[in-house]
C-alpha positions in Angstrom: 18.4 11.6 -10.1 20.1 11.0 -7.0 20.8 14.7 -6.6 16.7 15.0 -6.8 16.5 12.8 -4.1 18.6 13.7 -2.0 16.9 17.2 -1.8 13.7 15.7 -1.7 14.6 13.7 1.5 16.3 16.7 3.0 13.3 19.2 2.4 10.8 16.5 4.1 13.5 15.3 6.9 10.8 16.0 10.0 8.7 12.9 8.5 11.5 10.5 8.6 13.3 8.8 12.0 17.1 10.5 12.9 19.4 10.4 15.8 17.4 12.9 17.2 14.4 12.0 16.3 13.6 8.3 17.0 10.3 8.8 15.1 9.6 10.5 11.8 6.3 12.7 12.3 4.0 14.5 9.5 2.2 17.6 11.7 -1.8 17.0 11.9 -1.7 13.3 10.4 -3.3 10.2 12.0 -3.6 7.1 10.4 -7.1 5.6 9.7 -7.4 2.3 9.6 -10.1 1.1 7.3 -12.1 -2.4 8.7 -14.6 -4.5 6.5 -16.6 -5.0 9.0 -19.5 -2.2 10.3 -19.9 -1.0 14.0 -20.5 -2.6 16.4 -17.3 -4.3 15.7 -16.9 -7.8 17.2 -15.5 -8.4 20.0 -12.4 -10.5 18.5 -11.3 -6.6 18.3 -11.7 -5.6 21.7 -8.6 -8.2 23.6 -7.7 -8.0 26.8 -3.7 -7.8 27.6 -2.0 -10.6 28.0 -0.6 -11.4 31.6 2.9 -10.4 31.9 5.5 -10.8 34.6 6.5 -7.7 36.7 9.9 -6.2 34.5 7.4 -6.8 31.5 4.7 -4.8 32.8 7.7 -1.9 34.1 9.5 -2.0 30.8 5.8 -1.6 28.9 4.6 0.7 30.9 8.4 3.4 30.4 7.8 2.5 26.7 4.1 3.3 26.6 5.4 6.8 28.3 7.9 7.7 26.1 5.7 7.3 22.9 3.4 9.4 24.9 6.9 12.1 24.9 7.0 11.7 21.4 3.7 11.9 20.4 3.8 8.8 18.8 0.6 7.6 21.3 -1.6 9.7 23.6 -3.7 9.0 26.4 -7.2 7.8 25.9 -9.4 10.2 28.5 -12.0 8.7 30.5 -15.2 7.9 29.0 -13.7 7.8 25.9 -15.0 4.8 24.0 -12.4 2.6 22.4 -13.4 0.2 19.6 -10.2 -1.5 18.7 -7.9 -2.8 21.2 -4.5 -5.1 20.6 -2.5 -6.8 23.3 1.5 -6.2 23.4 4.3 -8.4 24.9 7.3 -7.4 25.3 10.1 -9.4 24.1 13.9 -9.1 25.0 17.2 -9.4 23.2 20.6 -8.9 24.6 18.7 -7.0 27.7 16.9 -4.2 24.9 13.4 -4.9 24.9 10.9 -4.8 22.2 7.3 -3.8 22.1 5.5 -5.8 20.0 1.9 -5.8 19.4 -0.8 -9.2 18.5 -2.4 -7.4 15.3 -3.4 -10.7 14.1 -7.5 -10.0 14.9 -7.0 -6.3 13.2 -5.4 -8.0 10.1 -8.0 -10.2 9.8 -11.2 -7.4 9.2 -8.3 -4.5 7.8 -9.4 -3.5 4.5 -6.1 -3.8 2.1 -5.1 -0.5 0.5 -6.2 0.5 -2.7 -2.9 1.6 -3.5 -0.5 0.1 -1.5 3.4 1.5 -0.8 5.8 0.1 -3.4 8.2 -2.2 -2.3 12.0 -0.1 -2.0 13.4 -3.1 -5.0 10.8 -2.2 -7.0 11.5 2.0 -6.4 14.8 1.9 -7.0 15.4 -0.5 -10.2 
């Protein structure tokens, strides 16, 4: 069994995070996030940012770019419209910052998954 997954994890590497690859990625997938709530969606889902000191807002912005590199993110074009929006803060440890984002409006109208990811205890026992 552990033979099995071994080979499993090693034919579908590209989808999981490495030394080289910070990120795992699965070619032509994007997540959609299903909402109880119909369009027009209230504004509780469209926030502002939140104000942010200087280094914040220069750390932010060179993480916002390199998830752009890594195709984590991409640039929304102009007159794109943009229905859902969450503030991020960035929060530092030991000088390594972290982005984190306030999903705490999106969690509120998310739909919960019909068949949700197993927890790993549960997988493995």
């Amino acid at each position: 069994m552990k033979e099995d997954l071994i080979e499993i994890l090693f034919q579908y590497r590209k989808t999981c995070a490495s030394d080289n690859e910070p990120l795992g990625y699965i070619k032509g997938h994007e997540v959609e996030i299903m909402l109880n709530v119909e369009r027009p969606y209230p504004t509780l889902l469209r926030r502002p940012d939140y104000p942010g000191s200087p280094r914040g807002r220069e750390a932010l912005e060179t993480q916002i770019n390199e998830l752009m590199k890594l195709g984590a993110l991409r640039q929304v074009v102009h007159n794109e419209e943009v229905e859902v929006t969450a503030p991020v803060i960035i929060t530092w440890n030991n000088d390594k910052l972290r982005m984190v984002g306030d999903l705490t409006e999106l969690n509120t109208y998310n739909m919960p998954e019909r068949y949700p990811v197993p927890r790993i205890h549960e997988t493995l026992t």
